[in-house]
C-alpha positions in Angstrom: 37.2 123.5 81.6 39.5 121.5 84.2 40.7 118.8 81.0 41.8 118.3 77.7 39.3 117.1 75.2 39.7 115.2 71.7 37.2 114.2 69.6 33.9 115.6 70.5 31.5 115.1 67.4 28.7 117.4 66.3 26.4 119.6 68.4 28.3 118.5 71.8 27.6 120.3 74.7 30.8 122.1 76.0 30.3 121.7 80.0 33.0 124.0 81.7 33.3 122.3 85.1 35.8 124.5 86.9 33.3 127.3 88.2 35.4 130.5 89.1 32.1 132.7 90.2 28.8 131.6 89.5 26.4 134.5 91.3 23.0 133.2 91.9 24.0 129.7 90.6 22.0 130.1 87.3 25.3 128.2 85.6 25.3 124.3 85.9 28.6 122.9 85.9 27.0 118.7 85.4 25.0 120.4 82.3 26.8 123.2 80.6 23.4 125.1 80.6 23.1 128.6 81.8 19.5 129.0 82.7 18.9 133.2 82.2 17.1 134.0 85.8 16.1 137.6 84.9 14.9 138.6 81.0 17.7 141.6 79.8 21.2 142.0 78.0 23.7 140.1 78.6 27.5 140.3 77.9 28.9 136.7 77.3 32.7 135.7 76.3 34.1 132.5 74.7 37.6 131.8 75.0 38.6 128.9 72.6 41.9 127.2 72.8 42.6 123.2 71.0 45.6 123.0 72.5 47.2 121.3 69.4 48.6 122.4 66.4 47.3 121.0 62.8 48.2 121.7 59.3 44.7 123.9 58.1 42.2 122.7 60.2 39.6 125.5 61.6 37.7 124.8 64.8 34.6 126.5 65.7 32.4 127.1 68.5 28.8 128.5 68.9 26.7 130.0 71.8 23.2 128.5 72.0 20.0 129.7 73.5 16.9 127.3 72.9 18.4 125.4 69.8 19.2 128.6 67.7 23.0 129.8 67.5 23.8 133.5 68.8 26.9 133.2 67.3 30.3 131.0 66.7 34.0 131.4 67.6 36.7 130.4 64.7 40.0 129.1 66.0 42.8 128.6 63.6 45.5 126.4 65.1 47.7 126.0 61.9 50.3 128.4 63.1 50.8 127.3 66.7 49.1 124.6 69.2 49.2 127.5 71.9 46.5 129.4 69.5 43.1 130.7 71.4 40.3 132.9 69.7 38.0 135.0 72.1 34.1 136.6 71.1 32.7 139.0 73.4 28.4 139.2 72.7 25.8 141.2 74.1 22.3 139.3 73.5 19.4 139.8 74.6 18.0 136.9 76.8 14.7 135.9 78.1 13.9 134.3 81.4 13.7 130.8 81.8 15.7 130.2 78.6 19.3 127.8 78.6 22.1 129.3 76.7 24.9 126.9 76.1 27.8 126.5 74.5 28.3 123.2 71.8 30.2 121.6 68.8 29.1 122.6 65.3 28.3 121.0 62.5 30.9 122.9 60.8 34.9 123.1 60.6 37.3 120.1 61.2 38.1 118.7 64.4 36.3 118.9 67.5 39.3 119.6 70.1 39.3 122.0 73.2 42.1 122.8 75.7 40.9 122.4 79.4 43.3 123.5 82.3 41.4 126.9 82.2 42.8 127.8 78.5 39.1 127.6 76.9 36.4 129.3 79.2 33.1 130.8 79.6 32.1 134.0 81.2 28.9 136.0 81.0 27.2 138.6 83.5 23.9 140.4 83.4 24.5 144.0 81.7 20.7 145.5 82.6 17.9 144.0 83.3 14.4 144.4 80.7 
């Protein structure tokens, strides 16, 4: 993400607009949706920074894929606003479904650290 962002509310779409490497362009950086152009396992990492420091508050994060949640990244900022967390998956993803990366319903504080501090990566491990 190229900026700081407060505030976000539930089930917001994370869109991470600063695209490093985006091989066969299947990652829309308007959108936030990867759209899975080949049906196999892939890896995918979530690094989650708030950039601000609060007294107990837990932040989460999940990974999407066609309304169901793969799974969810806990920050815990109470000890220091330069706190990240980081989940590295392997799922296994059909072709032509979007995997994303929202808000929960969950947690307090909706909060994430652009300037390249809270990212997503993901790659194709083998195809099915």
């Amino acid at each position: 993400m190229s900026n700081h962002t407060d505030n976000l509310g539930i089930h917001r779409t994370i869109i991470f607009d600063e695209i490093i490497a985006n091989v066969g362009n299947a990652y829309n950086g308007k959108t936030g949706l990867f759209s899975v152009p080949v049906s196999g396992h892939y890896v995918m990492s979530l690094v989650f920074n708030a950039g601000l420091q609060t007294p107990s508050f837990q932040r989460y994060l999940e990974v999407v894929s066609n309304g169901v949640a793969l799974g969810d990244v806990l920050l815990d900022s109470s000890s220091s606003r330069y706190a990240s967390a980081t989940k590295v998956w392997v799922f296994f993803l059909e072709r032509g479904s979007e995997v994303f990366v929202r808000t929960t319903s969950y947690g307090d504080g909706n909060d994430i650290h652009g300037h390249l501090h809270s990212m997503l990566t993901g790659w194709l491990l083998y195809a099915v």
